[in-house]
N, C-alpha and C positions, 0 to 999 in steps of 0.2 A: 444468490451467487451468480455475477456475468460469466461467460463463457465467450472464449475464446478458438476459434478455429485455423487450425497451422497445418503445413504440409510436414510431415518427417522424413525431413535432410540433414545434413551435414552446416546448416545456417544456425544463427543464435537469435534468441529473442532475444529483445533489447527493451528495459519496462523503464519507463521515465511518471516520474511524478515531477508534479509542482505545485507549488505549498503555499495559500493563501490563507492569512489568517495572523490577526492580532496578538493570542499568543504566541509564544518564544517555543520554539524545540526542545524540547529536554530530553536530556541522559547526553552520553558522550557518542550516540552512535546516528540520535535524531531519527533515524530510519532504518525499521528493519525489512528485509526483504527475504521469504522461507518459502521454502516447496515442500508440499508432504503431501501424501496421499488420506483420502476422507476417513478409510477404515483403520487408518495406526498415524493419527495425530499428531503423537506424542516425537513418533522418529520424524522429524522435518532437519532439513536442512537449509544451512544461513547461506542467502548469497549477498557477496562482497558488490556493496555499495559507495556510488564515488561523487561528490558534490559537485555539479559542474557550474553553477556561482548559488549566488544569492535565495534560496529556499527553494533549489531544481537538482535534483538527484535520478543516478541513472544507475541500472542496474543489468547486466548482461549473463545469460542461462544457455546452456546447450539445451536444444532439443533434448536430444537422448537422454537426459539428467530428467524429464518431466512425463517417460517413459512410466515410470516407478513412482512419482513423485507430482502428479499432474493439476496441483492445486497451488497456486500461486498467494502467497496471503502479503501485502503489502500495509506495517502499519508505522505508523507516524504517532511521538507523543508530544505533547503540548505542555506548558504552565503558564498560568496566568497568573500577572502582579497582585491582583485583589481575588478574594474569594467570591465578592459580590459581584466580577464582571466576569464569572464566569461562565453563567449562563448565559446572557447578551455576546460574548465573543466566541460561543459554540455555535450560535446561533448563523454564525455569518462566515463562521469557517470553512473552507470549501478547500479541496486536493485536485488535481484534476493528472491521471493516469493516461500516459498512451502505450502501447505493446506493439512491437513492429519486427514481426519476423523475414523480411527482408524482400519480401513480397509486397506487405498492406501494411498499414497503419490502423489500431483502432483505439479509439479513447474511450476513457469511463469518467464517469466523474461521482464524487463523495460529495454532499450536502448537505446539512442536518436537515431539511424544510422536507427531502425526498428521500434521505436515507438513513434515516432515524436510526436501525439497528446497526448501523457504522459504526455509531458513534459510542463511548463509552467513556458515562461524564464521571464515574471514577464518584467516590463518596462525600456527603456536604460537607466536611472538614476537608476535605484535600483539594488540592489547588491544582491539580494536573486530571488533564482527559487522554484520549486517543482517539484514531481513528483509523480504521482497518478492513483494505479491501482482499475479496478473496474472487479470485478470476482462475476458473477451469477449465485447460489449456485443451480442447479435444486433439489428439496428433491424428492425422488423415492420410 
C-alpha cells in the first residue's frame, strides 16, 4: 500500500485517475472511489465521482472525513470483447493516480508488469478484471 502524506486543514484532497487501457469500463459507475479504515473494512464510505472527459475522473475528500477513514481505495473495472484478449490487454493496462492536497501533487501508478497484486483478472470464464489502488493518507 503507497502512502500518502498531508497536513490536517480545513483543504480537500483532490484524487484524479486516468485510465489507459483497451478494455472498456464496466458497470454504470466505471469508478469507485471509498475511504475506510484497515481494522472495520467493511464500514467504508463512497466518494462521489465526476468524469472530467475521455477515461480522467476526479474525485474530491475532506481531510476530516480521513481522520476516521484514512485509507483511500480507488478501483476501476474493465471488460474485454473476447475472452482470449484478456490476458494480453491486462497485460498493458496501466491507471495512472495523482492526489493533491493543495500544497503538493503526488502520483502513483498501477501496471500489471510492477503491480501484479492490483490487478484482479476475475475467473477463466469471465470477461471482466479490475484494478484497485489503496493509498494511506498519514494527516500530520
Amino acid at each position: 500500500m503507497d502512502t500518502f502524506e498531508a497536513k490536517l486543514d480545513n483543504q480537500k484532497l483532490t484524487i484524479g485517475a486516468q485510465i489507459s487501457s483497451d478494455a472498456l469500463l464496466d458497470g454504470s459507475s466505471k469508478i469507485f472511489v471509498t475511504i475506510y479504515h484497515e481494522d472495520t473494512p467493511r464500514r467504508w464510505r463512497k466518494i462521489d465521482v465526476q468524469l472530467e472527459d475521455n477515461n480522467r475522473f476526479t474525485a474530491i475528500v475532506e481531510k476530516s472525513r480521513l481522520q476516521k477513514r484514512p485509507i483511500i481505495k480507488i478501483r476501476t473495472n474493465y471488460i474485454v470483447d473476447a475472452i482470449n484478449l484478456k490476458e494480453s490487454i491486462v497485460k498493458v493496462s496501466t491507471v495512472k493516480y495523482a492526489i493533491n492536497d493543495g500544497l503538493k501533487t503526488v502520483d502513483f501508478v498501477s501496471k500489471f508488469e510492477t503491480d501484479t497484486e492490483e490487478f484482479d483478472l476475475g475467473t477463466l470464464e469471465d470477461e471482466t478484471f479490475s484494478i484497485t489502488k489503496r493509498v494511506k493518507v498519514a494527516l500530520v
